[in-house]
C-alpha positions in Angstrom: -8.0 2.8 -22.3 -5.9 1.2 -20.0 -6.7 1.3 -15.7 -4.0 3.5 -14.1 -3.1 2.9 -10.2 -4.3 5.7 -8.0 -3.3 5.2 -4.8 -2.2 1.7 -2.7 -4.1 0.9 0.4 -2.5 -1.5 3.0 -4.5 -3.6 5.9 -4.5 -6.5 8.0 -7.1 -9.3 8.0 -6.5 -12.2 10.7 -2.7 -11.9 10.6 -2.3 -11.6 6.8 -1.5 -8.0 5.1 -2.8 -7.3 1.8 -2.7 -4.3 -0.4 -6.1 -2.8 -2.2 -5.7 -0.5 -5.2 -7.8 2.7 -6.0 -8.1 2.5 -10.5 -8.2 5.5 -12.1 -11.9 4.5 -13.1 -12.5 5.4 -9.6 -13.1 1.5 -8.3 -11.3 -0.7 -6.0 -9.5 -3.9 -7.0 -8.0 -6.8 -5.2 -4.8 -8.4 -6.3 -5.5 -12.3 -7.2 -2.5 -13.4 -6.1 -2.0 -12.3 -2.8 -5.9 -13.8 -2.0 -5.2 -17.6 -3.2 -1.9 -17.6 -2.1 -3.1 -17.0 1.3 -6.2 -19.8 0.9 -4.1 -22.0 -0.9 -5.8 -21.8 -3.9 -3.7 -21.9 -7.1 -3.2 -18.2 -8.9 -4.5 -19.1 -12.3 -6.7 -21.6 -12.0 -8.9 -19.1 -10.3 -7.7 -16.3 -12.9 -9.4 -19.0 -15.7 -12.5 -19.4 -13.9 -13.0 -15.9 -13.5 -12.2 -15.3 -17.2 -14.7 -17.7 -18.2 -17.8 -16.7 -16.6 -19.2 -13.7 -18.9 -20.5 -12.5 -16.0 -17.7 -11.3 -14.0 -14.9 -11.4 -16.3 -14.8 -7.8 -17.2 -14.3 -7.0 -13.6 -10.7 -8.9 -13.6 -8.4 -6.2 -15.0 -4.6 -6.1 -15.4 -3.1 -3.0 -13.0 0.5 -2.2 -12.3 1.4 -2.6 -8.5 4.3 -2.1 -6.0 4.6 -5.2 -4.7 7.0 -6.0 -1.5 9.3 -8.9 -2.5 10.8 -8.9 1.0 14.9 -9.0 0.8 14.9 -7.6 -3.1 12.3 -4.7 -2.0 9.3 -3.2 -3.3 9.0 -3.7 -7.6 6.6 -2.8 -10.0 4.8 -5.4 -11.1 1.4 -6.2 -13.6 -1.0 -8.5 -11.8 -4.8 -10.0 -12.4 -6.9 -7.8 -9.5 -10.8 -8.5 -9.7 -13.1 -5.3 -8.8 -14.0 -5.4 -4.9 -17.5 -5.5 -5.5 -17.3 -9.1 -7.4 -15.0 -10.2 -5.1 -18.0 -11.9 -3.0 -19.4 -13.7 -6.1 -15.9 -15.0 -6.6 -15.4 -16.3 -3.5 -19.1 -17.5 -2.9 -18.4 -19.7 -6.2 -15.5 -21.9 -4.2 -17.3 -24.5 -2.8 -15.4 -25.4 0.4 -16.6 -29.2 0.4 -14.5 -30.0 -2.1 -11.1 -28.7 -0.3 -9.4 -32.3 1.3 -7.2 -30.3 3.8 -9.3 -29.1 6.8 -7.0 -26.0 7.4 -7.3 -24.5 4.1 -10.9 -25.4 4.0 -11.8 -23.7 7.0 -9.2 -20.2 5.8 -11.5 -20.5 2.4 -14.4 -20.0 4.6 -13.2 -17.0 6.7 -12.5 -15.8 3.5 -15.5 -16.1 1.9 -17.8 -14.5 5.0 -15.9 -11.6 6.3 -12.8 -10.6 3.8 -14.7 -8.1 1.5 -16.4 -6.5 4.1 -13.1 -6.3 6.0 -11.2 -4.8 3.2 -13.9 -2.2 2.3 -14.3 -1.3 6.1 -10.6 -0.9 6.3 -9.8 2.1 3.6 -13.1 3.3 3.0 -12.4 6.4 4.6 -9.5 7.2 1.9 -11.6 7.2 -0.7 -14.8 9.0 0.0 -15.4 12.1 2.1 -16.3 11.9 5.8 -20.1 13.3 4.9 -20.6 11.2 1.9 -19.8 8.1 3.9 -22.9 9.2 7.1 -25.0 9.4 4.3 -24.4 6.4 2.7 -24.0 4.6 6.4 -26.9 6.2 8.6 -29.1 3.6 6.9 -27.6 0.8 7.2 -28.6 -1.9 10.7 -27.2 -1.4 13.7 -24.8 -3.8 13.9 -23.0 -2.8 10.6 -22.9 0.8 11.8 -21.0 -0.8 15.0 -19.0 -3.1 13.0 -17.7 -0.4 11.0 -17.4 2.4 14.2 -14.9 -0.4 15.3 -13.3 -0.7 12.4 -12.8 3.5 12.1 -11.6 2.8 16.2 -8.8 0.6 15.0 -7.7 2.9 12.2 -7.1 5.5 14.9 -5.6 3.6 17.2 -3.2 2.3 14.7 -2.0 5.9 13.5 -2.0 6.8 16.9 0.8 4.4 17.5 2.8 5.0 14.8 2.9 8.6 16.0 3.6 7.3 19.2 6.9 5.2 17.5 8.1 8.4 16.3 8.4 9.8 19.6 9.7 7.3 20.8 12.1 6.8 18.4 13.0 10.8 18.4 13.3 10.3 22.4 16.0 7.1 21.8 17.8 8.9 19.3 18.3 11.9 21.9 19.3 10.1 24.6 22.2 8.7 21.9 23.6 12.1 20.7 22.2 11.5 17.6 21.2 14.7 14.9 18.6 14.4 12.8 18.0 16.4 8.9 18.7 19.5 9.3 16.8 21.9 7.7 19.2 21.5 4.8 19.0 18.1 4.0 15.0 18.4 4.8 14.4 20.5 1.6 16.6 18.8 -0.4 14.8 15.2 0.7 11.3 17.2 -0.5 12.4 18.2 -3.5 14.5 14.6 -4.4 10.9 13.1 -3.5 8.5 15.3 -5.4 11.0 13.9 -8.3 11.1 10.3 -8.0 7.3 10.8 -7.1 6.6 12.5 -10.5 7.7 9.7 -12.4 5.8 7.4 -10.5 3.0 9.5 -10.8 3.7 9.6 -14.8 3.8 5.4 -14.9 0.4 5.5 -13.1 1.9 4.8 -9.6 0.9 6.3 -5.9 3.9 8.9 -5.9 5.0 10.2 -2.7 3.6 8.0 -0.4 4.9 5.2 -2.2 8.9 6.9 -2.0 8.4 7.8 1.9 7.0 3.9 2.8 9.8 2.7 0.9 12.6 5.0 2.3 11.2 3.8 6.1 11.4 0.3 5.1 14.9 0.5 3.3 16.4 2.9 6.7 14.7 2.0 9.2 12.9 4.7 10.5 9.2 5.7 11.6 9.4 8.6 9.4 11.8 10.8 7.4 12.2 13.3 10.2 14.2 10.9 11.7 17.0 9.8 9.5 20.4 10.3 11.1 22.1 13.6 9.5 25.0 11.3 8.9 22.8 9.2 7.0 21.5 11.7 4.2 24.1 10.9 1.6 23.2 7.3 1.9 19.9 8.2 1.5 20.8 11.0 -1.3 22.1 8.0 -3.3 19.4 5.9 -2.9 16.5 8.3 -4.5 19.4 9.3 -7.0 19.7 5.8 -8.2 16.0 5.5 -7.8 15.3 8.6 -10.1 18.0 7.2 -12.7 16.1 3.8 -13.4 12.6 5.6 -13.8 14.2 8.4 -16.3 15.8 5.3 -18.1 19.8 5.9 -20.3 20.8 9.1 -20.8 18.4 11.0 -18.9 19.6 14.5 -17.4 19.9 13.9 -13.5 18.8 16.6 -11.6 21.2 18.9 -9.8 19.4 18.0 -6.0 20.7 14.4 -6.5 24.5 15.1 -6.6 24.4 18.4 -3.9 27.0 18.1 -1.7 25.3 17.2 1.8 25.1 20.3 4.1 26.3 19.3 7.9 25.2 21.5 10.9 27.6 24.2 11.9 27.2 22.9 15.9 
């Protein structure tokens, strides 16, 4: 039985962003290509390696990811990810010495000491429940508990701001005149989402989270809330044409998609 993608889970390690993903066999996996892109390392010569070493092999799995392609947007695409608790014996098997260029070497080395600890530190908290994590964590030195009491600290303050960007944003946007979804629009949005997320959701992909990050990528906003109410039908078509490429030819188009946008009366 094939691995289905739960859930995507971005963070930031020294500059780079990467993306984890939560399997539907209730693991976490790295995607390969993203990791030796960043060292330097070339994708499938590390893929081989891996595959030959009886070992670890059966921890490098095929999984279907959204994946950002910057200008063309975020795709669907199958890539190698290796299980985030091998990721250390992978990375511990690069030997370093043998890397000519001094600034790749010395990335390969941050890599290997702090990057699965980083990336574990970083999303834990989405995957197992607050109590779970004080029992598995009271026991551990000191210095990891602070480590990852830091780590939680940065999460924070990171949602924090983006709050903070939406009112900001909402504060810009009333100082220009400018309406937001009405209530109208607002339900219609939900219900276009819980649709496009549903087939996501059927092809083993995060669903709603995934359509909102990509609607605030596409219009430029900090959340939903604050698309333009001039900007709905734009928006309207977007999840419409979004919806018709999932359902694939011939596919009955749901009603919500082609609603004639509702203005505010003043």
């Amino acid at each position: 039985m094939s691995l289905q993608v739960l859930d995507q889970f971005p963070f930031e390690f020294y500059g780079e962003y990467f993306s984890v993903a939560l399997a539907s066999d209730r693991k976490v996996y790295v995607p390969m290509t993203g990791l030796c892109q960043t060292m330097g390392l070339q994708t499938q010569g590390q893929i081989r390696r891996i595959q030959n070493n009886e070992a670890v092999a059966d921890a490098l799995v095929k999984l279907t990811l959204a994946w950002d392609y910057g200008n063309v947007g975020v795709q669907e695409r199958e890539m190698y990810c290796l299980r985030l608790d091998i990721l250390p014996f992978w990375m511990g098997s690069i030997q370093p010495g043998r890397i000519p260029d001094e600034a790749r070497r010395q990335k390969v080395i941050l890599f290997q000491r702090e990057f699965a600890a980083v990336a574990w530190a970083a999303f834990r908290r989405e995957i197992l429940p607050d109590d779970v994590l004080a029992e598995m964590e009271a026991a551990l030195p000191s210095e990891e508990q602070r480590f990852l009491q830091a780590m939680d600290a940065a999460m924070d303050i990171r949602q924090e701001l983006g709050m903070l960007d939406e009112r900001v944003a909402a504060l810009e946007a009333k100082l220009r005149g400018t309406d937001f979804i009405n209530p109208s629009q607002m339900k219609a949005y939900q219900q276009m989402v819980a649709l496009v997320a549903y087939l996501l959701k059927k092809k083993g992909k995060s669903g709603e989270a995934q359509v909102h990050a990509e609607i605030k990528r596409v219009f430029d906003v900090p959340t939903y809330k604050l698309i333009p109410e001039e900007d709905f039908p734009k928006v309207q078509r977007f999840l419409r044409d979004w919806y018709t490429r999932l359902s694939g030819p011939g596919a009955a188009i749901p009603s919500v998609f082609d609603a004639p946008s509702q203005r505010r009366l003043f």
